[in-house]
DOGUKOL-391239 format. One line per field, with one value per atom (N, C-alpha, C): atom name; x, y, z. Coordinates in steps of 0.001 Angstrom, whole numbers. Example, Ala and Ser with C-alpha at 12.3 -4.5 7.8 and 13.67 -1.06 7.14 Angstrom:
2
atome: [N / CA / C / N / CA / C];
c1: [13190 / 12300 / 13200 / 12850 / 13670 / 12900];
c2: [-5690 / -4500 / -3300 / -2250 / -1060 / 30];
c3: [7800 / 7800 / 7800 / 7080 / 7140 / 7870];
***
This chain:
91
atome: [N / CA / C / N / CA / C / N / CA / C / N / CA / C / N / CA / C / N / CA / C / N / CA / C / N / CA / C / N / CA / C / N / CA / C / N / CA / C / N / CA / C / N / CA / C / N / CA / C / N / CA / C / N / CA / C / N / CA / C / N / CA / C / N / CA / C / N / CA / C / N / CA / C / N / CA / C / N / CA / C / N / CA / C / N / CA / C / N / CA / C / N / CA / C / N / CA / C / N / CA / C / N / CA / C / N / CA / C / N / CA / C / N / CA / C / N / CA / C / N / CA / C / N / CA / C / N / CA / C / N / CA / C / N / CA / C / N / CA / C / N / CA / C / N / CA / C / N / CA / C / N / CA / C / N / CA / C / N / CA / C / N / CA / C / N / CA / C / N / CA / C / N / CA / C / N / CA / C / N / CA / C / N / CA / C / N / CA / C / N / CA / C / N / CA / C / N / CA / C / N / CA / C / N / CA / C / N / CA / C / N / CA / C / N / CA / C / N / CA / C / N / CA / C / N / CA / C / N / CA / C / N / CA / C / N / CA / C / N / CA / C / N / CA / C / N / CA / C / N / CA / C / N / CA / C / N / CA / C / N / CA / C / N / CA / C / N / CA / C / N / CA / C / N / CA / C / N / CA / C / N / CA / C / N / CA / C / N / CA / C / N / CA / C / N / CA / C / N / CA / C / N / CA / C / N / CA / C / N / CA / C / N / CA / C / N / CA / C];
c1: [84703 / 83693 / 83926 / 82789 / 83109 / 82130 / 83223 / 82673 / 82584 / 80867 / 81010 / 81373 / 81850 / 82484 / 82151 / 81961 / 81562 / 82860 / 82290 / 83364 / 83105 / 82063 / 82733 / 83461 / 84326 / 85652 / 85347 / 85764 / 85525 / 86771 / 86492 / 87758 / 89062 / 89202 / 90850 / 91298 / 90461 / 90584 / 91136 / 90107 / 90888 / 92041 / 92327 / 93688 / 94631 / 94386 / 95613 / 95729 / 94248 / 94410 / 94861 / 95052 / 95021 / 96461 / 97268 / 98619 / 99222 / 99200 / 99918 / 99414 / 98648 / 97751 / 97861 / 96597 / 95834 / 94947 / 94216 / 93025 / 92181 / 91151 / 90002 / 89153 / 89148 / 88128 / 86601 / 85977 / 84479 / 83779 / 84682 / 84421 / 86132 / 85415 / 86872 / 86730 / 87447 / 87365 / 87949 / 87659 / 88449 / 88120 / 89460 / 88630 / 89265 / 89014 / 89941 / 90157 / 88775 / 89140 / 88483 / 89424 / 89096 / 88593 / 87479 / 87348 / 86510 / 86773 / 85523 / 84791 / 83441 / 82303 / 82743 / 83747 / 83941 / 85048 / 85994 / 87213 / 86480 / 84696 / 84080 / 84454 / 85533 / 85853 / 84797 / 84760 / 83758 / 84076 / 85432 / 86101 / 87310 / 88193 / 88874 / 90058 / 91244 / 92035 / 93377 / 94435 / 95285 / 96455 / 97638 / 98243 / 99805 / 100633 / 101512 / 101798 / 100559 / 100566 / 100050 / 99666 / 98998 / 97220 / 97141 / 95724 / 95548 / 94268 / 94593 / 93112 / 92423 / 90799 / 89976 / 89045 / 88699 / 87953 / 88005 / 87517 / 87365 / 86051 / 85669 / 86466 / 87562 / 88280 / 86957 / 87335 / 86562 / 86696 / 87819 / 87587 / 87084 / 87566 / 86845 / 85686 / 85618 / 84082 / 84623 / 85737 / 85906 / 86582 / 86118 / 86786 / 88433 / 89077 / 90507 / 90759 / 92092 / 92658 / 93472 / 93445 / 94136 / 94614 / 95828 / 96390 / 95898 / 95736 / 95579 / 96746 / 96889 / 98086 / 97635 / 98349 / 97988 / 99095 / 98551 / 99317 / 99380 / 99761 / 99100 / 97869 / 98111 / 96881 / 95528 / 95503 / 94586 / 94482 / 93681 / 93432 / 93076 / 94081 / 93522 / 94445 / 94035 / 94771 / 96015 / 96961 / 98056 / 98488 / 98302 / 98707 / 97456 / 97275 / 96368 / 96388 / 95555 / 96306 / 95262 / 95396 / 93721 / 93432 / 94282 / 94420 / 94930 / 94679 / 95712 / 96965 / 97159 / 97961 / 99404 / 98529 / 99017 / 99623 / 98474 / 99075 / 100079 / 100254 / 101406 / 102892 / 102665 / 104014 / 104183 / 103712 / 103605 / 104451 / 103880 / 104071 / 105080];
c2: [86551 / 86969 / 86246 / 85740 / 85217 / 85754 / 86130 / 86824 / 85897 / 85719 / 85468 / 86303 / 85748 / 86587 / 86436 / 86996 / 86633 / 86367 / 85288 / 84414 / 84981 / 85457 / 86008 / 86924 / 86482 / 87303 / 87208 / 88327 / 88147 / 87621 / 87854 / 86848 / 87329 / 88718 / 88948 / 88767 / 88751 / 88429 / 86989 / 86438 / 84927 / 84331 / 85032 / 85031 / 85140 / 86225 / 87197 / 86322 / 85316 / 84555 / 83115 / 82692 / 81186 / 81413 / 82893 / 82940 / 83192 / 83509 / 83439 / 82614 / 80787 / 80695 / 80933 / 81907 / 82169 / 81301 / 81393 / 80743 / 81066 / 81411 / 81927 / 81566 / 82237 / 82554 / 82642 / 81811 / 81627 / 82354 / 81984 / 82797 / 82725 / 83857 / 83829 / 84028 / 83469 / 83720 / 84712 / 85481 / 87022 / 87184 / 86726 / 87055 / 88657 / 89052 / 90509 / 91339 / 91711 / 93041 / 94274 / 95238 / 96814 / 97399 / 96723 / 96966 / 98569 / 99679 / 100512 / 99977 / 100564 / 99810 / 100016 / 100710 / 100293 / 99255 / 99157 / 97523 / 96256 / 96457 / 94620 / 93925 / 93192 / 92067 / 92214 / 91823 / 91579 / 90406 / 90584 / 88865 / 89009 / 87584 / 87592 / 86285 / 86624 / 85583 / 85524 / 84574 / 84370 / 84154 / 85321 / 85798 / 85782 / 84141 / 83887 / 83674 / 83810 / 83222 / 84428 / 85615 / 86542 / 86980 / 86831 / 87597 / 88804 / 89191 / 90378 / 90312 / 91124 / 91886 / 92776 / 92807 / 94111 / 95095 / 96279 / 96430 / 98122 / 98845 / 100243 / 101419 / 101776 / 103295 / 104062 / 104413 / 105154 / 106746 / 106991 / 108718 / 108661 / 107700 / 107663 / 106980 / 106165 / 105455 / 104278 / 104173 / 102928 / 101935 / 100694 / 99293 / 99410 / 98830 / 98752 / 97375 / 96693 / 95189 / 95886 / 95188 / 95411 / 94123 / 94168 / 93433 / 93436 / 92412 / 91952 / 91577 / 92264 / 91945 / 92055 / 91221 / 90963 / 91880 / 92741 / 93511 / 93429 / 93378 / 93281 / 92379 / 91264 / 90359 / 90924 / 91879 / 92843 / 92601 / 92383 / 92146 / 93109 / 93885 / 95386 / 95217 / 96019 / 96083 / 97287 / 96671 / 97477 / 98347 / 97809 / 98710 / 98281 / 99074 / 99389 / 99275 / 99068 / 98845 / 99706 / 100289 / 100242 / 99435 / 98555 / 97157 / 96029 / 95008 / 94129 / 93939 / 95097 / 94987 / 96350 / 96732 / 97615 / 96923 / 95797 / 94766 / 94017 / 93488 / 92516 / 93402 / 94680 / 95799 / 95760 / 95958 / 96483 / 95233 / 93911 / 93163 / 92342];
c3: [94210 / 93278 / 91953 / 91297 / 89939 / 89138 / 87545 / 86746 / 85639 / 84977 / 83653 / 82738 / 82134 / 80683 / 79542 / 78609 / 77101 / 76396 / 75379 / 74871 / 73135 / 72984 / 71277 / 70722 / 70155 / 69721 / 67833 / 67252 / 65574 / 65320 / 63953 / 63112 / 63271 / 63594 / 63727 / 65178 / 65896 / 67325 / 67492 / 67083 / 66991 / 66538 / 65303 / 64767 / 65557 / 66404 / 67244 / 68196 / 68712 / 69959 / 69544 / 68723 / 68107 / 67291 / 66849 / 67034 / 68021 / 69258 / 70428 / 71507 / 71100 / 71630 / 72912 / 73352 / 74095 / 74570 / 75698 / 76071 / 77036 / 76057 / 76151 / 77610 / 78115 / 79358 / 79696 / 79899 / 80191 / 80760 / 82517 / 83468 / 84289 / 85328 / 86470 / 88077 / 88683 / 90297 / 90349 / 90921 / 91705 / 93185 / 94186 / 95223 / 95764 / 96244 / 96925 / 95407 / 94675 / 93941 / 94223 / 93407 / 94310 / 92433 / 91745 / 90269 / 90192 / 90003 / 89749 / 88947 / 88503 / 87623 / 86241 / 86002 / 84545 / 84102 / 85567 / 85189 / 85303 / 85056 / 85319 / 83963 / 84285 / 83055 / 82023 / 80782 / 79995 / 79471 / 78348 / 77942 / 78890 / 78580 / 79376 / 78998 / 78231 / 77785 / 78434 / 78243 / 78898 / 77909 / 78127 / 77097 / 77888 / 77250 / 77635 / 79306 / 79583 / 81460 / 81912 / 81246 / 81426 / 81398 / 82593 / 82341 / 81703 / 80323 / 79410 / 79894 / 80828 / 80772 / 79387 / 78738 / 77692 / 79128 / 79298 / 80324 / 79507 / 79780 / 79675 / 80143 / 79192 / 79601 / 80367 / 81743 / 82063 / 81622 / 80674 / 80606 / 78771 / 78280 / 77091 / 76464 / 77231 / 77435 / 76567 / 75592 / 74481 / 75479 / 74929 / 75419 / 75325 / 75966 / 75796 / 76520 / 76262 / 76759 / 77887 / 79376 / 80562 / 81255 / 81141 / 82091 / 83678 / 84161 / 85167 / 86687 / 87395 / 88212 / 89396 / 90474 / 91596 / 92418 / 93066 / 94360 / 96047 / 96431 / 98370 / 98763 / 97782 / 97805 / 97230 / 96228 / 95694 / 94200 / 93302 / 91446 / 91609 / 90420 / 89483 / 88245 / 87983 / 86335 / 85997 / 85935 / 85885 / 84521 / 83376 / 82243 / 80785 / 80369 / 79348 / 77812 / 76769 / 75040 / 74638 / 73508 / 72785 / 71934 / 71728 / 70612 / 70966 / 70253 / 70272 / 70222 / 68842 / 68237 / 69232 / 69748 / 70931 / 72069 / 72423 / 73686 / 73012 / 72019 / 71748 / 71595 / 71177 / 70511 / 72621 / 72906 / 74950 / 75424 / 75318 / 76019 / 75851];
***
Protein backbone atom coordinates (compact mmCIF):
# COMPACT_ATOMS: atom_id res chain seq x y z
CA UNK A 1 0.00 0.00 0.00
CA UNK A 2 1.34 3.51 -0.64
CA UNK A 3 0.57 6.46 1.28
CA UNK A 4 0.82 10.07 0.22
CA UNK A 5 1.72 12.22 2.83
CA UNK A 6 1.69 15.87 3.42
CA UNK A 7 4.88 17.59 3.50
CA UNK A 8 4.05 20.98 5.41
CA UNK A 9 5.63 21.30 8.57
CA UNK A 10 5.76 25.12 10.39
CA UNK A 11 8.71 26.81 11.49
CA UNK A 12 9.49 24.95 14.69
CA UNK A 13 8.96 21.74 13.05
CA UNK A 14 11.53 22.34 10.72
CA UNK A 15 13.93 23.46 13.12
CA UNK A 16 13.46 20.25 15.12
CA UNK A 17 13.80 18.42 11.61
CA UNK A 18 16.80 20.32 10.02
CA UNK A 19 18.49 19.90 13.78
CA UNK A 20 18.48 16.24 13.88
CA UNK A 21 18.46 16.16 10.19
CA UNK A 22 15.63 14.34 9.41
CA UNK A 23 14.13 13.61 6.08
CA UNK A 24 11.13 14.42 5.16
CA UNK A 25 8.75 11.99 3.55
CA UNK A 26 6.52 12.56 0.45
CA UNK A 27 5.10 9.39 0.29
CA UNK A 28 5.66 5.63 1.60
CA UNK A 29 5.38 1.90 0.64
CA UNK A 30 3.75 -0.15 3.32
CA UNK A 31 3.20 -3.50 2.38
CA UNK A 32 1.58 -5.92 5.22
CA UNK A 33 -0.10 -3.15 7.55
CA UNK A 34 -2.67 -3.90 10.24
CA UNK A 35 -3.30 0.45 10.55
CA UNK A 36 -6.86 1.15 12.28
CA UNK A 37 -8.36 4.31 10.51
CA UNK A 38 -6.90 6.57 12.77
CA UNK A 39 -2.81 5.17 12.43
CA UNK A 40 -3.23 6.44 8.37
CA UNK A 41 0.16 8.24 8.20
CA UNK A 42 -0.48 11.86 7.53
CA UNK A 43 3.40 13.29 7.51
CA UNK A 44 5.99 11.16 7.75
CA UNK A 45 9.92 11.80 8.60
CA UNK A 46 12.89 9.79 9.27
CA UNK A 47 14.46 10.31 12.63
CA UNK A 48 18.00 8.91 12.97
CA UNK A 49 17.03 5.74 10.75
CA UNK A 50 13.71 5.93 12.32
CA UNK A 51 10.45 6.06 10.90
CA UNK A 52 8.36 8.87 13.20
CA UNK A 53 4.33 8.72 11.67
CA UNK A 54 1.92 12.06 13.04
CA UNK A 55 -0.96 9.74 13.27
CA UNK A 56 -4.69 10.54 15.23
CA UNK A 57 -4.76 9.38 19.08
CA UNK A 58 -7.69 7.45 18.71
CA UNK A 59 -9.00 8.07 22.42
CA UNK A 60 -8.20 11.72 22.26
CA UNK A 61 -8.84 12.58 18.88
CA UNK A 62 -5.30 15.01 18.96
CA UNK A 63 -2.45 14.24 16.48
CA UNK A 64 0.56 12.69 18.15
CA UNK A 65 4.29 11.46 16.46
CA UNK A 66 4.51 7.38 16.34
CA UNK A 67 7.17 5.41 15.73
CA UNK A 68 6.97 2.98 13.21
CA UNK A 69 8.24 -0.71 13.75
CA UNK A 70 8.18 -3.73 11.93
CA UNK A 71 6.97 -7.05 13.78
CA UNK A 72 6.21 -10.69 12.26
CA UNK A 73 6.60 -9.08 8.94
CA UNK A 74 3.69 -6.61 10.08
CA UNK A 75 4.09 -2.17 10.17
CA UNK A 76 2.41 -0.74 13.25
CA UNK A 77 3.46 1.70 15.46
CA UNK A 78 5.04 0.85 18.58
CA UNK A 79 5.39 3.89 21.00
CA UNK A 80 3.77 7.31 21.01
CA UNK A 81 4.89 11.42 21.87
CA UNK A 82 2.50 14.25 22.08
CA UNK A 83 5.44 16.38 20.85
CA UNK A 84 8.43 16.60 19.45
CA UNK A 85 9.90 17.65 22.03
CA UNK A 86 8.45 14.48 23.80
CA UNK A 87 9.84 12.20 20.87
CA UNK A 88 13.38 13.48 21.15
CA UNK A 89 13.38 13.38 25.52
CA UNK A 90 11.80 9.29 24.44
CA UNK A 91 14.11 8.51 21.91
Amino acid sequence: MRFKLITNYSGEELRFLEEHSCKILSEIKLSKTKFSEYEIPRRMFVYGGVYIAEIMDDETGSLVWAVLSKWKGIYHFSAYYASLDALERGM
